[in-house]
PLY file of the C-alpha trace (Angstrom):
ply
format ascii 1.0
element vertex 261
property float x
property float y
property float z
element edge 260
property int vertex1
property int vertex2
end_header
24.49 59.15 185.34
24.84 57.69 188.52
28.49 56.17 188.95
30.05 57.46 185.80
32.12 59.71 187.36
34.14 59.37 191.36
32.99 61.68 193.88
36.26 63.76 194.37
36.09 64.02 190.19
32.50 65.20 190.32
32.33 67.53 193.24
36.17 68.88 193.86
38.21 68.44 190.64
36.27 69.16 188.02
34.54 72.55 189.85
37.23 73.65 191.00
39.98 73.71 188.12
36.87 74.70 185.64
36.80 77.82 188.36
40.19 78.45 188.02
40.30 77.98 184.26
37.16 80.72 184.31
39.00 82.88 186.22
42.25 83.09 184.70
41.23 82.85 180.70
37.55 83.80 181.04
36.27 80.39 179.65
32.78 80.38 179.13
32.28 76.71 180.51
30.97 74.69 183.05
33.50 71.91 182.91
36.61 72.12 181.03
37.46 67.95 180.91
34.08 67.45 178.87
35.64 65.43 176.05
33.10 66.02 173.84
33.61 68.74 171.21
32.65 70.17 168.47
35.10 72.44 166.11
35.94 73.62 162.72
38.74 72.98 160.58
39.86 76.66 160.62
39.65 77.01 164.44
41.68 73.92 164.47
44.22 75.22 162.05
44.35 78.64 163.66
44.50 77.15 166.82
48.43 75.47 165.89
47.53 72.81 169.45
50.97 71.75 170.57
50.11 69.28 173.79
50.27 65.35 172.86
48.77 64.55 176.25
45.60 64.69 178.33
46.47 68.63 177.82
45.27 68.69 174.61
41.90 68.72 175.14
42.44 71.91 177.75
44.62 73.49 175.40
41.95 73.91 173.00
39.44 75.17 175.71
42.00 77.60 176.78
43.50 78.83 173.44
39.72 78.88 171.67
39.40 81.58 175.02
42.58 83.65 174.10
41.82 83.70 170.54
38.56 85.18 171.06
36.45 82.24 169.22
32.62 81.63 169.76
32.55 78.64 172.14
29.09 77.48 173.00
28.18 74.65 175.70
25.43 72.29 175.29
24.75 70.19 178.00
25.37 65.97 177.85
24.91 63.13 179.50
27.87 61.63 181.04
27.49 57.46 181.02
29.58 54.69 183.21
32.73 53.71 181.44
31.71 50.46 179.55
35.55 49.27 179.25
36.00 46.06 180.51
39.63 45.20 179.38
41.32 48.18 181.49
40.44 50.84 183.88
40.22 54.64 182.85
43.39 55.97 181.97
42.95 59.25 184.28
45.04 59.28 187.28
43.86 62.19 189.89
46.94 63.79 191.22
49.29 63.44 188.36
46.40 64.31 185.93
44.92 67.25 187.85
48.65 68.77 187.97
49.42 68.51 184.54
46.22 71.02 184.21
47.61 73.46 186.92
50.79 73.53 185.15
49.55 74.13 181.77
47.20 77.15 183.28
50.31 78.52 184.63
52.46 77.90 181.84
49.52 79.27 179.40
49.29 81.99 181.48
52.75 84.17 181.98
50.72 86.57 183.91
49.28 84.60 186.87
52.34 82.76 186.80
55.20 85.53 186.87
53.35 88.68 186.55
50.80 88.75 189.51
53.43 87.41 192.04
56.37 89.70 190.76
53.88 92.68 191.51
52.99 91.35 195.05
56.87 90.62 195.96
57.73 94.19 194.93
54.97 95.62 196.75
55.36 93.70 200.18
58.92 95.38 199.62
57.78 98.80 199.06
56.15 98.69 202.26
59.13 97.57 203.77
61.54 100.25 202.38
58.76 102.16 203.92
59.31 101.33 207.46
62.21 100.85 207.62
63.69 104.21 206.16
61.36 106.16 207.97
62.08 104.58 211.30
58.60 103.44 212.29
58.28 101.77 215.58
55.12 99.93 215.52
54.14 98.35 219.29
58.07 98.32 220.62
59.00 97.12 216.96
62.08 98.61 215.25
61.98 98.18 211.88
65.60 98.48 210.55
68.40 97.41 208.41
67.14 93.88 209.05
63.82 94.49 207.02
65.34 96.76 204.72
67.58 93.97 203.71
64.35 91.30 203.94
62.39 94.38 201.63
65.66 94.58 198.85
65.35 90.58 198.68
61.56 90.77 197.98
62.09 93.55 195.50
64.80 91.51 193.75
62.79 88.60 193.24
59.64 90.91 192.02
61.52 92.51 189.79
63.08 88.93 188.07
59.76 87.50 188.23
58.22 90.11 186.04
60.65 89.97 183.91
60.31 87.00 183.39
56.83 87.66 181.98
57.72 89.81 179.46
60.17 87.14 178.86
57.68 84.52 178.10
54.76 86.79 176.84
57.18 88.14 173.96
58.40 84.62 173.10
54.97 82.88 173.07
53.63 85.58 171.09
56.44 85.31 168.60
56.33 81.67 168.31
52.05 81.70 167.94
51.68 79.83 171.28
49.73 82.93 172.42
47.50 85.96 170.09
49.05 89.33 170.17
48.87 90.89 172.74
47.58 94.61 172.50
48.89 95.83 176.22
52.15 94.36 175.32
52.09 96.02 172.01
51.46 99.07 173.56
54.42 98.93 176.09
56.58 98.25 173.60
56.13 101.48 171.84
57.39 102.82 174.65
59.71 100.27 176.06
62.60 100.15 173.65
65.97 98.89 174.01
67.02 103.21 173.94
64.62 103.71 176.69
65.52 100.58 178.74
69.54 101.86 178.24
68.80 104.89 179.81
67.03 104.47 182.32
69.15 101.34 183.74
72.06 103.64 182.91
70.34 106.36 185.43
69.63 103.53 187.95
73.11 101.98 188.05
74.37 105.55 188.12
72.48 106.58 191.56
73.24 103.37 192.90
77.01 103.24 192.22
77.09 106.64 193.96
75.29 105.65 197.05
77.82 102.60 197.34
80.71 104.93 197.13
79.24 106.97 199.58
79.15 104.24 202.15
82.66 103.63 201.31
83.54 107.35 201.51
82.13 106.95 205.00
84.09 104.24 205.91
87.01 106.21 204.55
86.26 109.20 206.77
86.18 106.80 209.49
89.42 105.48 209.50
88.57 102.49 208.05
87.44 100.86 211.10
84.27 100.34 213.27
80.67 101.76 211.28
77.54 102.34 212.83
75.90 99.48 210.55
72.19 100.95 210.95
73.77 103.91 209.73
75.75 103.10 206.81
73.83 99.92 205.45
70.69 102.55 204.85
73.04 103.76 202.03
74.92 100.70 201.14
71.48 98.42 201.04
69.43 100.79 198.19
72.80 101.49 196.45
73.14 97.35 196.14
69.61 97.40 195.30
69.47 99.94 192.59
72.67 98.93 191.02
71.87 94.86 190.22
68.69 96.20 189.17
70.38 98.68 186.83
72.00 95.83 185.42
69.68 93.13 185.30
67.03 95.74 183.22
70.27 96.48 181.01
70.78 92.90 179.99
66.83 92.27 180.08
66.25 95.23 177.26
68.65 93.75 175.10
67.33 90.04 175.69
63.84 91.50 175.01
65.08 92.88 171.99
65.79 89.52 170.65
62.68 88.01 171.60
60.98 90.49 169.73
63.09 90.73 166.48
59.82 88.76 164.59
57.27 90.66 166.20
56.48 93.16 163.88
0 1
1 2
2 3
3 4
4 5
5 6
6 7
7 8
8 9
9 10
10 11
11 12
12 13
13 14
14 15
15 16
16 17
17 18
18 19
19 20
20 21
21 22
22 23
23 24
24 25
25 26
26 27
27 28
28 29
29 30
30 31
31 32
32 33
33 34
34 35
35 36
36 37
37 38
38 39
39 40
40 41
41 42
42 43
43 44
44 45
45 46
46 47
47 48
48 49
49 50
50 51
51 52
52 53
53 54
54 55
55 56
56 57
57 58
58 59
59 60
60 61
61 62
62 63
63 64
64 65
65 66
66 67
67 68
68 69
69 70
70 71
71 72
72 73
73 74
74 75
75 76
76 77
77 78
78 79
79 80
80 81
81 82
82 83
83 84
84 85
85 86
86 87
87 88
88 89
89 90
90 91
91 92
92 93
93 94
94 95
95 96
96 97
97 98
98 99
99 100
100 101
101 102
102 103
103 104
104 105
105 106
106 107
107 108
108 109
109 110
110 111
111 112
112 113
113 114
114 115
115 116
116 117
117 118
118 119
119 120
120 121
121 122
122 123
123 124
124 125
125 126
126 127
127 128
128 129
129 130
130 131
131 132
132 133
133 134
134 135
135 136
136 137
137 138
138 139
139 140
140 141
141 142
142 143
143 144
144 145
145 146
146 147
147 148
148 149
149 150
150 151
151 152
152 153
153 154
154 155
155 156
156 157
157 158
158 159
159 160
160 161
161 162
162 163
163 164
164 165
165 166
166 167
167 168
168 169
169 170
170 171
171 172
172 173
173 174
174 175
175 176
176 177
177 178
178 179
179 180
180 181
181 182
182 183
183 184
184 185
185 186
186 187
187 188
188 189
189 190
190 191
191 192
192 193
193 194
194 195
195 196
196 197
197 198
198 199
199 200
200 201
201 202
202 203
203 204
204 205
205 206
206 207
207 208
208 209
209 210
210 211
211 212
212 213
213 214
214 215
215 216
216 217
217 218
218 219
219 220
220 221
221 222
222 223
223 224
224 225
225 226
226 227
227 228
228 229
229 230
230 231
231 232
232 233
233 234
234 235
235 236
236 237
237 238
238 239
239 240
240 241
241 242
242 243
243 244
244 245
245 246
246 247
247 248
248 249
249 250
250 251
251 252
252 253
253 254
254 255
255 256
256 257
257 258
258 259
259 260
């Protein structure tokens, strides 16, 4: 009805984080803050709803999505608030962002996965162009972006890791359903498998490092040709912390996932 709802509400909010919430769960509604619902007592109970705040009512939206239930909407009526004591308890910007943040949180995957995946590939494509030389319109790429490529790497690398970090634990814990893609890396993912390979990576990268030292050796211990040694020194860096990092990941991993089966 006319008036029951502000213009930014109506016509920005609303459409926009019902978009998002489509896109990112695959929630088969037209607007998520409708606060009238409908549910059974074994959805509820299945559901295990953790929020205590305006969340709530999103949660269920969002976890009824994950969990695969039948979710139907039937259009209403929306009427002017009636209160006369008090205004409406909804504040824009600190409501709207406690949605974001519970997408994001909800959501390990658009939150940690999807941006670990860009970072690493934005530094493929530097390793790229830098170790082959390229010079693109008088542009050297060089040490400079291999260093600027290693750093984006790095960060891809923790940030999916980090999803498997919070995937495993919210599937332990029933915040999330099981997860059959995760199920299925973990059949091949094991702690063994995660040793090795680590071991292999710290291996290669340890030996490029000494080989830039070697270098320096053979040198006489003074002046290097930086753009020369740092192409070893750089990936050898690289390889090794992420040797490391994946050996103390598979073993944190493991923990996570001592319930899971």
């Amino acid at each position: 009805m006319r008036g029951a709802m502000p213009f930014a509400h109506r016509w920005i909010g609303n459409p926009v984080l019902t978009f998002v919430a489509r896109l990112m769960f695959g929630i088969p509604v037209r607007d998520i803050y409708c606060g009238f619902r409908g549910f059974t007592k074994a959805l509820y109970e299945r559901l295990d709803l953790r929020c205590g705040g305006m969340e709530f009512a999103t949660e269920m939206i969002i976890k009824s999505a994950l969990f695969d239930a039948k979710v139907t909407e039937i259009p209403i009526t929306l009427y002017p608030d009636g209160r006369k004591v008090h205004g409406p308890h909804l504040k824009t910007l600190r409501d709207g962002w406690r949605t974001v943040r519970f997408f994001l949180l909800s959501s390990p995957r658009w939150l940690f996965l999807f941006p670990g995946v860009l970072f690493i590939g934005l530094g493929g494509v530097g390793y790229y162009l830098a170790l082959s030389g390229l010079v693109i319109q008088g542009t050297r790429f060089d040490v400079h972006t291999l260093l600027v490529a290693s750093l984006s790497i790095l960060c891809g690398y923790a940030s999916m890791l980090f999803a498997l970090f919070a995937k495993t634990f919210a599937v332990t814990e029933g915040l999330l359903p099981p997860d059959r893609h995760l199920q299925q890396f973990f059949r091949f993912a094991t702690l063994e498998a995660g040793l090795v390979i680590s071991s292999v990576a710290v291996a290669v990268g340890g030996w490029m490092l000494l080989s830039g030292l070697d270098a320096w050796r053979l040198g006489g211990l003074g002046d290097l040709d930086y753009s020369r040694s740092m192409r070893l020194m750089i990936p050898g860096f690289t390889l090794t912390f992420l040797g490391f990092q994946t050996i103390s990941s598979s073993f944190f991993v493991s923990i996570l996932g001592m319930n899971r089966k």
